[in-house]
Short mmCIF file of the C-alpha atoms (twelve columns), coordinates in Angstrom:
data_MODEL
# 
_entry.id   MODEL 
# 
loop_
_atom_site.group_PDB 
_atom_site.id 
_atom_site.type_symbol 
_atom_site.label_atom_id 
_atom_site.label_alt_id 
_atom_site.label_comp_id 
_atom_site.label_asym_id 
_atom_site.label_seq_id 
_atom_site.Cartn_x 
_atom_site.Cartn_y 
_atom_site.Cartn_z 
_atom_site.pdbx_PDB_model_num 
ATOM 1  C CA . UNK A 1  76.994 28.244 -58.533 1 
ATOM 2  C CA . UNK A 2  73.491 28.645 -57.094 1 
ATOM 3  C CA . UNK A 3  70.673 30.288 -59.201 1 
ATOM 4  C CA . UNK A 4  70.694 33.267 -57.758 1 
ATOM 5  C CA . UNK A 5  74.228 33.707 -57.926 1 
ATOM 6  C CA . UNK A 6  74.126 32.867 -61.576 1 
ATOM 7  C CA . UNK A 7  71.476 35.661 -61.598 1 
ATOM 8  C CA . UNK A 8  73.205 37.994 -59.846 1 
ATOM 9  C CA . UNK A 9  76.193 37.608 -62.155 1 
ATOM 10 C CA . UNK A 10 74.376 38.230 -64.877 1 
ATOM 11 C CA . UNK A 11 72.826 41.311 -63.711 1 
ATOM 12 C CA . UNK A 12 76.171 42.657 -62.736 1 
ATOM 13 C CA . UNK A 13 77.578 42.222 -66.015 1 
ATOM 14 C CA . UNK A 14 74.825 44.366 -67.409 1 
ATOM 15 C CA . UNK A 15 75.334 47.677 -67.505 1 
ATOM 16 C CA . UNK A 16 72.097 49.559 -66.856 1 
ATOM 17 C CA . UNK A 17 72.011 52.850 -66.493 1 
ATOM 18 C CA . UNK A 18 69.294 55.254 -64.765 1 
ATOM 19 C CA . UNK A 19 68.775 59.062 -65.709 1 
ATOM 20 C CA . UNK A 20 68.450 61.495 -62.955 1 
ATOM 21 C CA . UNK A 21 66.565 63.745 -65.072 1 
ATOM 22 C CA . UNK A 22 64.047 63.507 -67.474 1 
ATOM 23 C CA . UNK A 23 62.843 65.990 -70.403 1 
ATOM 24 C CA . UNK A 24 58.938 65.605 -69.858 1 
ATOM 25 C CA . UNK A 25 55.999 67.969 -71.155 1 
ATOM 26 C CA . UNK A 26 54.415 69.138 -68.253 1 
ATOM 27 C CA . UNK A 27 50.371 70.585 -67.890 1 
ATOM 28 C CA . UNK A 28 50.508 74.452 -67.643 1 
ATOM 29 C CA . UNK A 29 48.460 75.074 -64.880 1 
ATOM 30 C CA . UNK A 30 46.486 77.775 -66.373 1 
ATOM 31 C CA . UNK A 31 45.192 75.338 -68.852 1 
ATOM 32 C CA . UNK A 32 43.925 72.833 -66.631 1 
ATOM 33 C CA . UNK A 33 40.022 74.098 -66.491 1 
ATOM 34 C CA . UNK A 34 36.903 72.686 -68.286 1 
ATOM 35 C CA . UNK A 35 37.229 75.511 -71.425 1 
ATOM 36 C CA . UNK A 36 40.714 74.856 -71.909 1 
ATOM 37 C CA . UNK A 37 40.570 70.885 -72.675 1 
ATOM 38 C CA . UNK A 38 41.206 70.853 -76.066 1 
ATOM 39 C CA . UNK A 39 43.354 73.248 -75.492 1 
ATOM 40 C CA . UNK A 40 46.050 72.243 -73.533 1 
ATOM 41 C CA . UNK A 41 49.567 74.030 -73.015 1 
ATOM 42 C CA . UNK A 42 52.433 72.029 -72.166 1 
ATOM 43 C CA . UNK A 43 56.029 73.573 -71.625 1 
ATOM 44 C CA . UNK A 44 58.971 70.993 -71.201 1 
ATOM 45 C CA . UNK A 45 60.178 70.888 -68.369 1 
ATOM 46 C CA . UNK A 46 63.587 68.600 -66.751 1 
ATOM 47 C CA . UNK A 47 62.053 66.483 -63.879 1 
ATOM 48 C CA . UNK A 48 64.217 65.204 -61.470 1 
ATOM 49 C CA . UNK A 49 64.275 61.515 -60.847 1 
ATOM 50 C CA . UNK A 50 65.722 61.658 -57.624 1 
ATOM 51 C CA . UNK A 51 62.799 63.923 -56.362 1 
ATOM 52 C CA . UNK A 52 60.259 61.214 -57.603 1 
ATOM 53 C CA . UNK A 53 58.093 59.128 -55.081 1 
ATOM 54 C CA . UNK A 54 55.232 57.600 -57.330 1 
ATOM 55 C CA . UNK A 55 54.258 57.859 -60.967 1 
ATOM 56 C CA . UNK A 56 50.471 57.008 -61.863 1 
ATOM 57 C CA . UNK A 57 48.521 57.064 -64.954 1 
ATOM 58 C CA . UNK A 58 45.128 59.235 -65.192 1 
ATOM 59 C CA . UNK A 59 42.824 58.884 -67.513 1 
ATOM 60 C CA . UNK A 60 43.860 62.207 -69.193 1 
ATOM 61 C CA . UNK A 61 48.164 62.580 -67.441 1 
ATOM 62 C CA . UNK A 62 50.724 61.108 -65.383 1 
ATOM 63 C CA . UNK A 63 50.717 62.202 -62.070 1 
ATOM 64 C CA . UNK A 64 54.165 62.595 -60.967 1 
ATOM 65 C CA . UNK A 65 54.205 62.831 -56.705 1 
ATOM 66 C CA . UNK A 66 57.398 64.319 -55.620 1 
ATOM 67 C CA . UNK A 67 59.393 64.802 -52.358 1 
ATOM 68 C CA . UNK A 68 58.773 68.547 -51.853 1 
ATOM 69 C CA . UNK A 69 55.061 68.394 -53.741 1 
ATOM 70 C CA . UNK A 70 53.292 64.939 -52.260 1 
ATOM 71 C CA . UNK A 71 49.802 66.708 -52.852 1 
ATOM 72 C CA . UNK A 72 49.599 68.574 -56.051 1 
ATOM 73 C CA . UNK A 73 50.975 65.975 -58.499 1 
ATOM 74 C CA . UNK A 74 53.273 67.096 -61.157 1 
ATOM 75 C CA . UNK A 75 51.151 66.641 -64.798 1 
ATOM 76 C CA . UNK A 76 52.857 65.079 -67.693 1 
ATOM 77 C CA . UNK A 77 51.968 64.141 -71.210 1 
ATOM 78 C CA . UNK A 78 53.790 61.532 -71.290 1 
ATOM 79 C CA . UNK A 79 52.603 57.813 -70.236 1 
ATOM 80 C CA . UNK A 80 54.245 55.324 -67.961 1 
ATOM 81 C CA . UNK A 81 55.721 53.515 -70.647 1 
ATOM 82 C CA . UNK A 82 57.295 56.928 -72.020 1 
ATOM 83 C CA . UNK A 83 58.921 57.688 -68.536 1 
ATOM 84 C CA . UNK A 84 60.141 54.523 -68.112 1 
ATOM 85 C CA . UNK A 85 61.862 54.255 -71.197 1 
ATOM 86 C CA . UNK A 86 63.360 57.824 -70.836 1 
ATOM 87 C CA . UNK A 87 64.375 56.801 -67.560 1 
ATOM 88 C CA . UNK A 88 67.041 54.859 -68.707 1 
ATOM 89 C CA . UNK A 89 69.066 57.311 -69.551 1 
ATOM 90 C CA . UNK A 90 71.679 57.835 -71.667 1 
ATOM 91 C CA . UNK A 91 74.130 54.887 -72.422 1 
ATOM 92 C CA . UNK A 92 77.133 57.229 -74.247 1 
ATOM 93 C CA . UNK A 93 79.188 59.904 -72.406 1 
ATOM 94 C CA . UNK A 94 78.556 62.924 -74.547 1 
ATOM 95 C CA . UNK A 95 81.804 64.885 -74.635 1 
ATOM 96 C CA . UNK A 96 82.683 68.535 -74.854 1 
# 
């Protein structure tokens, strides 16, 4: 076997899953002005994954650019490391 063979046996064997959606706290956009800053409201929201184009950190949020919303960014709480580790989902099948 070739490297990347070996590699891509290996990474078959792994199970990895992805979640399609993701439990984030997202800006209220009422309290996105200069008063409110200390003062932020975030409601939690379910953000689908599928939907997502591009994730980048601001100095304050994430800005999450979707599909249907490319120019008004989604605002999270939550940092890139957060999402990504909530991306991956959920690695039991809940039952009932």
């Amino acid at each position: 076997m070739t490297k990347v063979q070996i590699v891509l046996v290996f990474i078959y064997k792994q199970k990895i899953y992805m979640a399609h959606f993701v439990k984030l706290s997202v800006l209220d956009p009422g309290h996105d002005d200069v008063e409110n800053q200390n003062n932020r409201k975030y409601n939690p929201q379910l953000i689908n994954l599928d939907m997502v184009i591009n994730v980048e950190q601001s100095v304050v949020h994430c800005l999450i650019f979707t599909k249907n919303n490319s120019t008004h960014p989604i605002r999270v709480k939550e940092s890139l490391d957060e999402i990504l580790y909530l991306s991956h989902g959920c690695n039991k099948v809940l039952k009932g």
